[in-house]
N, C-alpha and C positions, 0 to 999 in steps of 0.2 A: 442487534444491528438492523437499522430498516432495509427495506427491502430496497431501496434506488439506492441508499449506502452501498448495498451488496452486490447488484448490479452495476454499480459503476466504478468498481475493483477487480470484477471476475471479466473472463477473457474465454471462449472457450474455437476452436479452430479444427474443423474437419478435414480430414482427407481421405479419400475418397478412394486413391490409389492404393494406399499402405492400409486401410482399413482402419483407422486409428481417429483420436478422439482426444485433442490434448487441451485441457480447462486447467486455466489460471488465473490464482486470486493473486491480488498483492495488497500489502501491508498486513498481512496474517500469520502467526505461527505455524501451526498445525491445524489441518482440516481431518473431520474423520469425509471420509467417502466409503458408500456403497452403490452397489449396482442389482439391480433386477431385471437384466436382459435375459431373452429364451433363448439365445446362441450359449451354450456351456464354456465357448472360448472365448465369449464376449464378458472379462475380467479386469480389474483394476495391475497394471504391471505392476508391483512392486519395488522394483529397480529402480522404476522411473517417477514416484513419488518421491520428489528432493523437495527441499526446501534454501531458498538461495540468501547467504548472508553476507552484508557489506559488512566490511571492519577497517577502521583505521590506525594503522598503525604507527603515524605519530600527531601531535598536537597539529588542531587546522588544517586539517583536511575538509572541512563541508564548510561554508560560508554562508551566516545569515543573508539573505537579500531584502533590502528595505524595496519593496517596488512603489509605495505611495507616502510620502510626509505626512506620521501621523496627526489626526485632529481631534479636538476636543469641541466637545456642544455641551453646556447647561442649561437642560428645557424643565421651564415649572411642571410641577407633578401637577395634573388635572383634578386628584380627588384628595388631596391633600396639600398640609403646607410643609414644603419642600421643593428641590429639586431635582432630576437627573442627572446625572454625568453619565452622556455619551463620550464613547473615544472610538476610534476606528483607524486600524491600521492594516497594510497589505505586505506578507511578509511572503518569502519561502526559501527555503533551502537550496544550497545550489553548491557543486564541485567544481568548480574551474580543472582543465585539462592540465596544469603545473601539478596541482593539488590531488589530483587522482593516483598520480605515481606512487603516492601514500594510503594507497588504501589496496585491499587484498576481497577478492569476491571466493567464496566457500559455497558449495553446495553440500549441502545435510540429506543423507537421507532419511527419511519420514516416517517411510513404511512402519516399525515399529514401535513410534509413539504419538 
């Protein structure tokens, strides 16, 4: 995974108050983490390594979204005889608020794998 991949998945949020330190990736299974802080109580919780899973549990619950009419281009290949087929299209997934009723959110804890 590149590096702006990785960065623009991970989430990390201080406080200040509580003394804590909560970093979060999404669209990922399992991360290992370590720590090499000099505070002996400066540790990874345990408890609080989850991992959070959508599931749905009946048919259509998530809806493709078309957001652009897809399009098609045939451009001459420049160092050959042929041509391309471009296509492009702009799609994304989406739950409409009826459709959510059908789906169940779990949190896993992690800690151990």
């Amino acid at each position: 995974m590149s590096l702006r991949r990785f960065q623009a998945r991970a989430t990390a949020v201080n406080d200040d108050t509580a003394n804590t330190l909560t970093v979060t990736f999404k669209g990922a299974g399992t991360l290992s983490v370590s720590e090499t802080l000099s505070a002996g109580a400066d540790v990874w919780t345990a408890a609080l390594q989850k991992q959070l899973c959508v599931f749905g549990v009946a048919k259509k619950c998530t809806t493709l979204v078309m957001q652009r009419t897809p399009d098609v281009k045939v451009v001459d290949h420049p160092e050959r005889i042929g041509v391309n087929i471009q296509n492009g299209v702009l799609y994304g997934t989406k739950t409409f608020a009826d459709n959510a009723k059908c789906m169940v959110r779990v949190e896993i804890a992690s800690s151990t794998f």
